[in-house]
Z-matrix of the N, CA and C atoms (Angstrom, degrees):
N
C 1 1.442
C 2 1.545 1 110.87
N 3 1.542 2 106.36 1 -40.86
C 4 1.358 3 100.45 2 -159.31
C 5 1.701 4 92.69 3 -82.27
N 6 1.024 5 141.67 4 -41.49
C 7 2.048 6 141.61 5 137.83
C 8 1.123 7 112.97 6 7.48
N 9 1.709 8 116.09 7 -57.25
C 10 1.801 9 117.76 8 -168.42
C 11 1.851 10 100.33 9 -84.13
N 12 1.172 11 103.99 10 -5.59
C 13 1.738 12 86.20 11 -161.45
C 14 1.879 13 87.58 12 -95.36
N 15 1.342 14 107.01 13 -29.40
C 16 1.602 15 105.34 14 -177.04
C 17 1.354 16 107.90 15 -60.08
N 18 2.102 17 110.61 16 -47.88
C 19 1.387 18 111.47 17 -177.97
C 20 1.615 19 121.95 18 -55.15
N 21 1.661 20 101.78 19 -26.01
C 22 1.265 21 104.63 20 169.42
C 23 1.156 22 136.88 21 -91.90
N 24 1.120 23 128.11 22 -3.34
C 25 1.268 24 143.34 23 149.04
C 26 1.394 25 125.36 24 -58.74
N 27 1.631 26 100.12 25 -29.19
C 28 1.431 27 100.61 26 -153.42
C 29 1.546 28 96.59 27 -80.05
N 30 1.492 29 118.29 28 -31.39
C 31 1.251 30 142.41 29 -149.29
C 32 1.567 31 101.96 30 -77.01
N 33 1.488 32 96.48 31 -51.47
C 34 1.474 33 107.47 32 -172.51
C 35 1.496 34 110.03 33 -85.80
N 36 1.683 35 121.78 34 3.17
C 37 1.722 36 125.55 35 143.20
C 38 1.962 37 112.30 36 -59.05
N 39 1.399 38 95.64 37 -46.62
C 40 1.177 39 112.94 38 -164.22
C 41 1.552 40 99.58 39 -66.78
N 42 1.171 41 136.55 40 -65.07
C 43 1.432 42 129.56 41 156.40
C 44 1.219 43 140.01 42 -24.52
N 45 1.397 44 106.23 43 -35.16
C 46 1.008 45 96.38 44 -148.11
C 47 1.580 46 84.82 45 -106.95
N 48 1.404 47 140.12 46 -17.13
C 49 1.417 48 155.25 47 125.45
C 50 1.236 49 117.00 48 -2.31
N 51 1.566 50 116.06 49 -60.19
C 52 1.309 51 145.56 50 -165.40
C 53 2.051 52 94.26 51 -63.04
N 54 1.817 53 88.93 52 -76.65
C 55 1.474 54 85.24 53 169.53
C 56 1.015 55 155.62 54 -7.72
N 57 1.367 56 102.03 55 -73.03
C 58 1.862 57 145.26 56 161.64
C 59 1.747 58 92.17 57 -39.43
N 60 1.258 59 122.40 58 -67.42
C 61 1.541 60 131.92 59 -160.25
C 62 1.875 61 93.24 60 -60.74
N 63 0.752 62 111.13 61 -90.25
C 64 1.319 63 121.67 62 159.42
C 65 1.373 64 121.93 63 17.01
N 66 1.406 65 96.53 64 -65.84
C 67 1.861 66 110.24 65 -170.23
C 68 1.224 67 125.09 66 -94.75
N 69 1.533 68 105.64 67 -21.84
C 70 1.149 69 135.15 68 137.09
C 71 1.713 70 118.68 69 -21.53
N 72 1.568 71 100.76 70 -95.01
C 73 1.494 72 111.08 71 159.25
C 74 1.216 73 132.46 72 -29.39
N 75 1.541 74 109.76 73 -55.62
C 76 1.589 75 109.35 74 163.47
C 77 1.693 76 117.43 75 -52.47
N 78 1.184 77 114.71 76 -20.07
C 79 1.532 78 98.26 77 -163.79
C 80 1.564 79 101.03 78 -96.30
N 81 2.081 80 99.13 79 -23.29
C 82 1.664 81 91.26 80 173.49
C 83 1.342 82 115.80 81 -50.18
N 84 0.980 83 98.98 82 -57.71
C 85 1.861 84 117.92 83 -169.06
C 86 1.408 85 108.51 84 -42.83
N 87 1.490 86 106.23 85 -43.69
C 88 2.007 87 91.56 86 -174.47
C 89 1.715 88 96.18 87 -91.53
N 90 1.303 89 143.54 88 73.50
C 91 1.176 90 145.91 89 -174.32
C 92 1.528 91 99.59 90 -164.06
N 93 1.617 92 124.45 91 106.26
C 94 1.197 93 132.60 92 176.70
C 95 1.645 94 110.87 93 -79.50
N 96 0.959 95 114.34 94 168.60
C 97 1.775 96 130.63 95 153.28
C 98 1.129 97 88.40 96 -42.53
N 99 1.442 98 89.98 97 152.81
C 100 1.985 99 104.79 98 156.69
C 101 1.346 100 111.64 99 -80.17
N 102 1.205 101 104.44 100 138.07
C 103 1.545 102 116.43 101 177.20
C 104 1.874 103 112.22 102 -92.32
N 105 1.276 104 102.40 103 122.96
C 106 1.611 105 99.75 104 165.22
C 107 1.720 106 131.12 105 -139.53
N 108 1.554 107 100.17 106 117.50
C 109 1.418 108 118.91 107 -176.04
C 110 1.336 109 90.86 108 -37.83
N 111 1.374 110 107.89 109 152.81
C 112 1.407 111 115.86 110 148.89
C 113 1.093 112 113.66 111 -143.08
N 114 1.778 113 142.28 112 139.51
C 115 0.939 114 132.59 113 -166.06
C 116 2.114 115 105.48 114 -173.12
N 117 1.236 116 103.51 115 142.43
C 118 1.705 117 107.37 116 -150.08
C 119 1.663 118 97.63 117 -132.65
N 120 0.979 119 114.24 118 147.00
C 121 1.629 120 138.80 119 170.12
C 122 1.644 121 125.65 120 -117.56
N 123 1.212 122 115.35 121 167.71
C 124 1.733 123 97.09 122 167.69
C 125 1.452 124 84.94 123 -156.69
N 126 1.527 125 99.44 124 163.37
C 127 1.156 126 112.79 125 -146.35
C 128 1.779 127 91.50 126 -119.29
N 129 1.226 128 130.86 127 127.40
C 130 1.055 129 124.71 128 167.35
C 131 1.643 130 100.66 129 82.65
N 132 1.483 131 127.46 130 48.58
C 133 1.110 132 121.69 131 -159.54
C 134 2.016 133 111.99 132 -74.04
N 135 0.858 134 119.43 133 3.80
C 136 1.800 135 130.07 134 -179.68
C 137 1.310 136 96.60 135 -96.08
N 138 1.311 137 129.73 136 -45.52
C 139 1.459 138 125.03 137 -168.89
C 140 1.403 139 103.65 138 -86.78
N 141 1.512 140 127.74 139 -52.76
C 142 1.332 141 130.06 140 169.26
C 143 1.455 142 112.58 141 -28.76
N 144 1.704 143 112.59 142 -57.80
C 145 1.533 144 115.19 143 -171.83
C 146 1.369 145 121.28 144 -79.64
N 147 1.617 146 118.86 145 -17.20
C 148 1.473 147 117.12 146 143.10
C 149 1.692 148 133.39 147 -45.22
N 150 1.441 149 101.46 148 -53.89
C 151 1.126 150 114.94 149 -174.43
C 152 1.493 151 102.06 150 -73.72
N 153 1.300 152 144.93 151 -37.91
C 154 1.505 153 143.97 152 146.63
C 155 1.934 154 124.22 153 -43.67
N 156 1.125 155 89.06 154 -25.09
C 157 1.680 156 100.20 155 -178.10
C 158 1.739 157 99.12 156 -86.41
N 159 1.106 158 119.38 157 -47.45
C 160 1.711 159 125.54 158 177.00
C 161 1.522 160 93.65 159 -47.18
N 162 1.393 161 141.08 160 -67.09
C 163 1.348 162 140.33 161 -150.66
C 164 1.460 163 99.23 162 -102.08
N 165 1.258 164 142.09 163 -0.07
C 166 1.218 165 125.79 164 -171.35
C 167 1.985 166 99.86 165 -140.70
N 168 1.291 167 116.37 166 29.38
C 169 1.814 168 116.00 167 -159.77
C 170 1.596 169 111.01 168 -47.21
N 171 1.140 170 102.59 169 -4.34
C 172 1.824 171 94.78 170 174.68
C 173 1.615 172 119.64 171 -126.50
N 174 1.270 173 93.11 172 27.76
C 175 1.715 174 109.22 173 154.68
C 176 1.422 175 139.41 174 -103.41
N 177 1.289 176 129.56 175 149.66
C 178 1.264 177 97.96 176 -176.39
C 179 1.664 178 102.04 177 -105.82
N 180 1.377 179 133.46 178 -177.98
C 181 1.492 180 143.13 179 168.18
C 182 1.290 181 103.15 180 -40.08
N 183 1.292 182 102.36 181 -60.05
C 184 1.632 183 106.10 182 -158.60
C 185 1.746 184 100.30 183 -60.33
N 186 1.494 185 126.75 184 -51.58
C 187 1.221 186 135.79 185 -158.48
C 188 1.671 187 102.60 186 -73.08
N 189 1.326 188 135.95 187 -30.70
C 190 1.421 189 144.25 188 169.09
C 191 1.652 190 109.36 189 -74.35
N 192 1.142 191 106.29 190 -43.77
C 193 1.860 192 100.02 191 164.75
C 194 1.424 193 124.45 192 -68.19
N 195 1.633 194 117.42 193 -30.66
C 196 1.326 195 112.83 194 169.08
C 197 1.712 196 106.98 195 -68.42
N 198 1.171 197 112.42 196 -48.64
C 199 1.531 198 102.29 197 -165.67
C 200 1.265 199 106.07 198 -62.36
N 201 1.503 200 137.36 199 -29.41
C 202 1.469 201 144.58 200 -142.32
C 203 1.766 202 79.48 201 -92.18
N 204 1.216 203 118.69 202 -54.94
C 205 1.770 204 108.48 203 -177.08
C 206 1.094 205 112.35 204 -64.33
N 207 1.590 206 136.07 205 -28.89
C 208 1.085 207 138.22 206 169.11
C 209 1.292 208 109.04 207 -82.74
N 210 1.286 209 159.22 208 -69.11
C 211 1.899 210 127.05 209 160.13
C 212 1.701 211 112.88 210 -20.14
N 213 1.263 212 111.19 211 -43.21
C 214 1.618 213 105.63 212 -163.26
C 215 1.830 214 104.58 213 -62.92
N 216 1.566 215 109.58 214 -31.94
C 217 1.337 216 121.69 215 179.60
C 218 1.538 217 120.38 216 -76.15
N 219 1.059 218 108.66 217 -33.74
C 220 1.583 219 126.25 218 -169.16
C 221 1.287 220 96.21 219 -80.83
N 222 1.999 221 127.35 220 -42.17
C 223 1.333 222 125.50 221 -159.93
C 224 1.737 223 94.59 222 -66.64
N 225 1.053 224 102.69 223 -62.31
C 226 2.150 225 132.15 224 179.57
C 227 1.414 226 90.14 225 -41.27
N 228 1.582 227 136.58 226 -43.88
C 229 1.536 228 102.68 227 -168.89
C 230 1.715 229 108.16 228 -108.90
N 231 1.289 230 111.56 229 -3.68
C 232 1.551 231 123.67 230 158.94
C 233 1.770 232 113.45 231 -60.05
N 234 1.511 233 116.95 232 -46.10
C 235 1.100 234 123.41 233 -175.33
C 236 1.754 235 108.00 234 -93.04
N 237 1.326 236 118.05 235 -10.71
C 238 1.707 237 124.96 236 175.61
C 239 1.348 238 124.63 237 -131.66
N 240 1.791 239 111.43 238 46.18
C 241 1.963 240 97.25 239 -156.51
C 242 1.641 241 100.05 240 -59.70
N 243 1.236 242 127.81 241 -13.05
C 244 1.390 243 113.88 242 -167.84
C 245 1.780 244 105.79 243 -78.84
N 246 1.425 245 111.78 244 -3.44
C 247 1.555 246 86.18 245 167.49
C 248 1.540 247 112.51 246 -134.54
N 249 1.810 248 122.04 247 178.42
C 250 1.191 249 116.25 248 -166.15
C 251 1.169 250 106.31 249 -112.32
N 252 1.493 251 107.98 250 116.35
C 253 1.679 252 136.71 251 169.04
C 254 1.613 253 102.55 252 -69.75
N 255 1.608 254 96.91 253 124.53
C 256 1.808 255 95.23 254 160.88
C 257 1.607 256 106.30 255 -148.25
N 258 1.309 257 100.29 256 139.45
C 259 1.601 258 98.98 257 174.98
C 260 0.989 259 138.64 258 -71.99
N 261 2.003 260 138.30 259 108.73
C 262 0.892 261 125.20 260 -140.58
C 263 1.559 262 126.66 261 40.33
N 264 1.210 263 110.50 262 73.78
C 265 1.524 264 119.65 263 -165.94
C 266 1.795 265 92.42 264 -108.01
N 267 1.632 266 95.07 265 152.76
C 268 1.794 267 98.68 266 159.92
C 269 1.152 268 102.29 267 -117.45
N 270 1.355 269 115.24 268 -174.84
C 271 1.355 270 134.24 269 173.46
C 272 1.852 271 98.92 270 57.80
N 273 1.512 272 134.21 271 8.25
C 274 1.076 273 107.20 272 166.73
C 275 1.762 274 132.75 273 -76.01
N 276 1.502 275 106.59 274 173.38
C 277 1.060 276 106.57 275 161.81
C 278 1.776 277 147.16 276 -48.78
N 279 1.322 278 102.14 277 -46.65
C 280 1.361 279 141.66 278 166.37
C 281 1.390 280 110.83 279 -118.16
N 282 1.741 281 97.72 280 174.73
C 283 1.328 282 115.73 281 178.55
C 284 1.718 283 121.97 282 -128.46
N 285 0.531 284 148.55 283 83.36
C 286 1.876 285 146.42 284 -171.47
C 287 1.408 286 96.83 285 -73.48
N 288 1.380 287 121.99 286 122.99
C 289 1.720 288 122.12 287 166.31
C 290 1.494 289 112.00 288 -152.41
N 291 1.128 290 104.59 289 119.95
C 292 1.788 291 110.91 290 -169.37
C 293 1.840 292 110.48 291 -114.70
N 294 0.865 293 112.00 292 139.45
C 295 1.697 294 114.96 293 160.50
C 296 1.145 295 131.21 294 -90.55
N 297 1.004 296 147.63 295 154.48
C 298 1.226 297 152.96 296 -168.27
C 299 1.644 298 114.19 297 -133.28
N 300 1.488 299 130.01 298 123.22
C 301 1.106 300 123.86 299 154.06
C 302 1.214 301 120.15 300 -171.69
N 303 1.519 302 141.97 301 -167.17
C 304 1.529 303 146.23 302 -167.83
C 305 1.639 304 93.51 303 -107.78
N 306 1.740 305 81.13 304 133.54
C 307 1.462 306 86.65 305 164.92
C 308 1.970 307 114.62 306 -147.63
N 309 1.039 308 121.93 307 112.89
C 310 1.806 309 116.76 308 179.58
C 311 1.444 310 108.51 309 -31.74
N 312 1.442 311 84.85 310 145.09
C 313 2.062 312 90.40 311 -149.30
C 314 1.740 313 83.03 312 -140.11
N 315 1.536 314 110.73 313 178.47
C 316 1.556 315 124.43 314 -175.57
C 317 1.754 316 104.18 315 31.34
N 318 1.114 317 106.90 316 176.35
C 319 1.834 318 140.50 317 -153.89
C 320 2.046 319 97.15 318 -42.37
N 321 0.876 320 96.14 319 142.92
C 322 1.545 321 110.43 320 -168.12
C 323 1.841 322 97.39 321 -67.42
N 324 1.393 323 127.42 322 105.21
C 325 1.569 324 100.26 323 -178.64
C 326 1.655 325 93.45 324 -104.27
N 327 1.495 326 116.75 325 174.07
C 328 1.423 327 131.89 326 -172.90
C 329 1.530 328 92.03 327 -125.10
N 330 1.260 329 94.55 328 111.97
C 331 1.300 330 112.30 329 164.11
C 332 1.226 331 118.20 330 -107.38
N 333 1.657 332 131.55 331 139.15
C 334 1.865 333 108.49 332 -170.70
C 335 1.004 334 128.72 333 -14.73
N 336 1.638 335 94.91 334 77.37
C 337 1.198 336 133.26 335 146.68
C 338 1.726 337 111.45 336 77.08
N 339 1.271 338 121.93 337 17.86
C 340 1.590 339 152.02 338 175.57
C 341 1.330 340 120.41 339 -109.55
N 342 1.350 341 105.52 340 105.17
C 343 1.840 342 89.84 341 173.76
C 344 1.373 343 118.09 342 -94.34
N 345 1.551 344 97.26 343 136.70
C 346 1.900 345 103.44 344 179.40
C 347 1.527 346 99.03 345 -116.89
N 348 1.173 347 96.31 346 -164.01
C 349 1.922 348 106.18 347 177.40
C 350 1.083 349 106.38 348 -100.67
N 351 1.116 350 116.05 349 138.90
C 352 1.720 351 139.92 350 164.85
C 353 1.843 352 88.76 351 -42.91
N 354 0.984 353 156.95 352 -12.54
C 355 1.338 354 139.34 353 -164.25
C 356 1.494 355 99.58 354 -167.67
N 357 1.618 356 112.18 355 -177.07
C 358 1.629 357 121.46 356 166.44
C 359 1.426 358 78.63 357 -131.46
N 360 1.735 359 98.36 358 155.66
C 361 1.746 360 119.99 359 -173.03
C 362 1.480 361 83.06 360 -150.18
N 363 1.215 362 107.40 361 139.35
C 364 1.545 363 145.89 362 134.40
C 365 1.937 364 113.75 363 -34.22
N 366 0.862 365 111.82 364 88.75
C 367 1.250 366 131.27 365 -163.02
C 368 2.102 367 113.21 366 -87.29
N 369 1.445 368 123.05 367 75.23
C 370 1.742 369 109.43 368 -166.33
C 371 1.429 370 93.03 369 -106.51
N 372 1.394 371 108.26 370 135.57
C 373 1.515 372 128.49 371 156.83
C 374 1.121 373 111.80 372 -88.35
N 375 1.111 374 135.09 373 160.14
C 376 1.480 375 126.36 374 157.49
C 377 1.355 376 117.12 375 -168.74
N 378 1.118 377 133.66 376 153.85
C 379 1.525 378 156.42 377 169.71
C 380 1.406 379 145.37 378 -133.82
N 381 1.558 380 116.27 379 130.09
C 382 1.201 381 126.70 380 -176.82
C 383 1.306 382 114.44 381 -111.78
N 384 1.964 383 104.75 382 115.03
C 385 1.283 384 100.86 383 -175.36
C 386 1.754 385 115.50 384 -141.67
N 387 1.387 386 97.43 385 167.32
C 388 1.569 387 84.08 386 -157.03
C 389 1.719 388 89.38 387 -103.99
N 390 1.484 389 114.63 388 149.17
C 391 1.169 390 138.28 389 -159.95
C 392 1.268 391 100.81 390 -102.17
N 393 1.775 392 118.40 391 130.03
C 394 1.340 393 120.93 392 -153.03
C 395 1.705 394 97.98 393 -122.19
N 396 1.041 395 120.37 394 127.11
C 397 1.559 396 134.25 395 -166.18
C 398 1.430 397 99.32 396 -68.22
N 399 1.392 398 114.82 397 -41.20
C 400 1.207 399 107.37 398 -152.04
C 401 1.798 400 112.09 399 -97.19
N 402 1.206 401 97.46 400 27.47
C 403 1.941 402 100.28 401 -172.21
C 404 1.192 403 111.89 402 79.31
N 405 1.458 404 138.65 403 3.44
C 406 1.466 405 127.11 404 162.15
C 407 1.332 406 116.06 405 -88.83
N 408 1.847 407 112.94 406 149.33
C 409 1.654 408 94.41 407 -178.04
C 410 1.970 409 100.79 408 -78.08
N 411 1.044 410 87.18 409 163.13
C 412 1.742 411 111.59 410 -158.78
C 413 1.468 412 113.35 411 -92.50
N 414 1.363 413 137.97 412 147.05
C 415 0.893 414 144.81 413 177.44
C 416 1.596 415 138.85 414 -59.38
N 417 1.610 416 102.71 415 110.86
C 418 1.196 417 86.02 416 -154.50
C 419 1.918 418 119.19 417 -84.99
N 420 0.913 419 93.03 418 152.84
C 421 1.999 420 91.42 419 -156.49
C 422 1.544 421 115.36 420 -100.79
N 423 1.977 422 115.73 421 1.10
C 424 1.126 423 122.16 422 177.84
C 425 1.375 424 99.49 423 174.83
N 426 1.441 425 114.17 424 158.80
C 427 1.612 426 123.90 425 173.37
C 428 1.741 427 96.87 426 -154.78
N 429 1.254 428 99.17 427 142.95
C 430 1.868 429 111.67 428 154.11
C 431 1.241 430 106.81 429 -154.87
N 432 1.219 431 81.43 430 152.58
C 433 1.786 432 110.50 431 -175.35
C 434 1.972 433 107.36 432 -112.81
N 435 1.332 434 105.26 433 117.02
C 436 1.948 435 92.37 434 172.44
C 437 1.517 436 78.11 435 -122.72
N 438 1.776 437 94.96 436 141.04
C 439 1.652 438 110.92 437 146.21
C 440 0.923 439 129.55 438 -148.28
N 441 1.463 440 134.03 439 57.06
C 442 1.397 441 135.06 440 -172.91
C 443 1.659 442 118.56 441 -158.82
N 444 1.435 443 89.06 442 21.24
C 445 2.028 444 100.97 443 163.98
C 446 1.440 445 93.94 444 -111.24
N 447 1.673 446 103.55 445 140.42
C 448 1.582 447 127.41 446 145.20
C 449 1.725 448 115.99 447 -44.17
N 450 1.206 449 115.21 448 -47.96
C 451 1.396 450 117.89 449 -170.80
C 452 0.992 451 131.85 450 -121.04
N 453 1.434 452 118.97 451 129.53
C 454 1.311 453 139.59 452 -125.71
C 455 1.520 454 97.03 453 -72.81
N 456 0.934 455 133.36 454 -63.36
C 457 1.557 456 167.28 455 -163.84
C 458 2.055 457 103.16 456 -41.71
N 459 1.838 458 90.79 457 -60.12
C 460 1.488 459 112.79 458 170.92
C 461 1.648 460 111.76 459 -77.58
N 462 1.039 461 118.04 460 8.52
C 463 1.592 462 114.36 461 165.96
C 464 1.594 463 104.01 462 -117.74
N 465 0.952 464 129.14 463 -51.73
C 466 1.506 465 129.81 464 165.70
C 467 1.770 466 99.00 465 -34.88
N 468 1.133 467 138.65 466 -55.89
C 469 1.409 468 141.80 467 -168.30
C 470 0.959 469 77.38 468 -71.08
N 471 1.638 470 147.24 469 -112.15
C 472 1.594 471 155.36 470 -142.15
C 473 1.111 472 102.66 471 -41.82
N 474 1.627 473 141.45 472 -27.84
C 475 1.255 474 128.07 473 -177.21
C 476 1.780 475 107.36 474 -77.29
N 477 1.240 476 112.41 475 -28.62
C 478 1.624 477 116.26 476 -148.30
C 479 1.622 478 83.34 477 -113.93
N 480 1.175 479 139.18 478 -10.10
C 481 1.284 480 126.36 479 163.84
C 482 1.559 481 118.46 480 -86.70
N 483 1.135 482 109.48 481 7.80
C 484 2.163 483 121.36 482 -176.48
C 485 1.257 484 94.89 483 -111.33
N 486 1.052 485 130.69 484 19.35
C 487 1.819 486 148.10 485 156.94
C 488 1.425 487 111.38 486 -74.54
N 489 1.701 488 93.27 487 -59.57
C 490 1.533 489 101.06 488 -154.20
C 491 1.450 490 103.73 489 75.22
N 492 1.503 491 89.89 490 -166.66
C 493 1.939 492 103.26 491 -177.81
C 494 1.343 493 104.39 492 -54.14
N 495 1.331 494 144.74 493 118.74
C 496 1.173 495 129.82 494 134.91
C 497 1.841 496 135.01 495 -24.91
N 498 1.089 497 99.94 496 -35.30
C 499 1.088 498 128.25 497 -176.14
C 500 1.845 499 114.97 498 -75.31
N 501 1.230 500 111.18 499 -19.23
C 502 1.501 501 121.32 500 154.16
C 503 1.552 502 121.97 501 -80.88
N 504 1.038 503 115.36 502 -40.99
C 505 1.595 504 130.86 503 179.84
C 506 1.487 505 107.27 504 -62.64
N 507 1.181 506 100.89 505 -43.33
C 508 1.818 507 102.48 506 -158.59
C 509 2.179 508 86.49 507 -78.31
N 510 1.545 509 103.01 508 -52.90
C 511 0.975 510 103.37 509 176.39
C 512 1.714 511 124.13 510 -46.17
N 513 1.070 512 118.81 511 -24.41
C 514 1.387 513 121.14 512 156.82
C 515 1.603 514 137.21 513 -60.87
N 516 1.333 515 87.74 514 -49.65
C 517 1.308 516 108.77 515 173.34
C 518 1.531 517 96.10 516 -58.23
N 519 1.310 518 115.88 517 -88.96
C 520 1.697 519 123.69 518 176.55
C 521 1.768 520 103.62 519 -6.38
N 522 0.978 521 107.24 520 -58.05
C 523 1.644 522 116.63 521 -156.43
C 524 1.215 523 102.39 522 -66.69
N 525 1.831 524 122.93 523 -57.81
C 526 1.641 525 133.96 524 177.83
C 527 1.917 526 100.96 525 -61.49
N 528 1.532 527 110.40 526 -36.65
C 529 1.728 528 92.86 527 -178.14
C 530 1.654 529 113.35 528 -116.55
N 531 0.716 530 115.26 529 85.50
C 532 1.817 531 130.14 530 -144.31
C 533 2.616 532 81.31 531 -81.82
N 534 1.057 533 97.89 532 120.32
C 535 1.312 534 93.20 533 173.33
C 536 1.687 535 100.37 534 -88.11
N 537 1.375 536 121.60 535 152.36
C 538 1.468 537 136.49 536 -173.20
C 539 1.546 538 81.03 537 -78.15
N 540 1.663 539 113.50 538 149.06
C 541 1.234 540 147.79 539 -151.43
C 542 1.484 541 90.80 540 -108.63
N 543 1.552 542 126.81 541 139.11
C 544 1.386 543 137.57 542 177.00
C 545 1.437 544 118.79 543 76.71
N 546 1.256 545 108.44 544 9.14
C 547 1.335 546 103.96 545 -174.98
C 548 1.694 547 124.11 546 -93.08
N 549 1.004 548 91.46 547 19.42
C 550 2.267 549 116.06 548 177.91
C 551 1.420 550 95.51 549 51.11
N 552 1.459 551 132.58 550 26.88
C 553 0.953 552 120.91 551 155.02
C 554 1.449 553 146.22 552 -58.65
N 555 1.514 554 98.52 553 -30.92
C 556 1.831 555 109.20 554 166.19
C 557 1.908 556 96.47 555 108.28
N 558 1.492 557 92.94 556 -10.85
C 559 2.272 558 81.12 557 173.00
C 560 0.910 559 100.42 558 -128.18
N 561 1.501 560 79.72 559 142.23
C 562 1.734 561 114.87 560 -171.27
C 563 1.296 562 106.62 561 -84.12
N 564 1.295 563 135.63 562 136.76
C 565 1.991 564 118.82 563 154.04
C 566 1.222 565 115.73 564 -93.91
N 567 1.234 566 99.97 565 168.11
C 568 1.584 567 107.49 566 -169.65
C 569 1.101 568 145.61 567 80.13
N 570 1.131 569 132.19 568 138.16
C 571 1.723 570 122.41 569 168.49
C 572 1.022 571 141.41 570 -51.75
N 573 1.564 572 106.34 571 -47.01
C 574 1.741 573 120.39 572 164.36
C 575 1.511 574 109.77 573 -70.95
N 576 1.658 575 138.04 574 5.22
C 577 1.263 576 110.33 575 156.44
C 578 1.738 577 89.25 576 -119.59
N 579 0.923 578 150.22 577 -34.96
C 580 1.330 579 144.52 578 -170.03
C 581 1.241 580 105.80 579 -51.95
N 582 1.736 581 127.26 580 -82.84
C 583 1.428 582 145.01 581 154.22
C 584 1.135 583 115.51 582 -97.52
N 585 1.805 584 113.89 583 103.94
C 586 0.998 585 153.83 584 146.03
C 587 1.965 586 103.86 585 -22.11
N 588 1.254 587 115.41 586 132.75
C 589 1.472 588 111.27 587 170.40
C 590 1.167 589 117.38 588 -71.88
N 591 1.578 590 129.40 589 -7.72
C 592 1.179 591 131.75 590 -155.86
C 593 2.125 592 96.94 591 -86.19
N 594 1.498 593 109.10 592 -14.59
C 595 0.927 594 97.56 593 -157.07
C 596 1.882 595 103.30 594 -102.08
């Protein structure tokens, strides 16, 4: 007797194991990457495209703004392959939005009787923020500021590399604001269903 209650016990561990694995899996599966908008401005756009036209004279506006969003995208998914970057995206998770502009850079000089900067620098703000379902503005999950490169290209990298992984941050956040499970909201919690170890 006391044999059948172990065999049955043992069985209904084993089931009920199985289950667990199971539902588990199912819930990985309906849980995407994080999605993150990305989307950029510049500030002072006549002076910006002067100061881009001096170092770049055989480009046009249009062709230096595509590439500059495309480094800004390439840097973000070089430094985060585990999540999905889109430009000007809706329905994402997050938000990525940076500025762009000139700002007097190196040793203060006095010029009649005015001090400017020893240089002009490429000036990026930027922010990572998490997008709030419910109409409140949302939490923001990182900011950097670079201002003291000439070139545009090498500050876009230095700005988006004082991140680190994206993919740790958000994961923090996730972990400290855990959203209740089933609620067709579209977020996942956790690590083991958000980012999978496999990746």
């Amino acid at each position: 007797m006391e044999k059948t209650w172990q065999v049955v016990l043992l069985l209904s561990s084993v089931i009920l194991v199985t289950l667990a694995l199971l539902g588990a899996h199912a819930q990985e599966s309906d849980c995407s990457r994080p999605r993150v908008s990305v989307s950029g401005t510049v500030v002072d756009e006549a002076d910006f495209w002067e100061y881009l036209k001096g170092r770049y004279p055989h480009r046009s506006w249009e062709s230096l703004w595509q590439e500059i969003r495309a480094t800004v995208l390439e840097e973000l998914r070089e430094n985060s392959p585990q999540i999905d970057f889109v430009e000007d995206g809706s329905g994402c998770d997050y938000s990525f939005s940076y500025t762009l502009g000139l700002i007097a850079a190196g040793k203060d000089v006095e010029v009649a009787g005015v001090l400017e900067g020893e240089y002009t620098a490429v000036f990026m703000s930027s922010k990572l923020v998490q997008n709030n379902a419910c109409g409140f503005p949302g939490s923001v999950l990182g900011v950097s500021v670079v201002r003291d490169d000439p070139d545009v290209f090498r500050t876009i990298e230095q700005n988006i590399d004082r991140y680190g992984s994206l993919k740790d941050r958000i994961l923090e956040y996730e972990r400290t604001h855990r959203a209740p499970t089933g609620t067709g909201n579209g977020v996942c919690p956790g690590e083991a269903l958000r980012f999978p170890k496999t990746q």
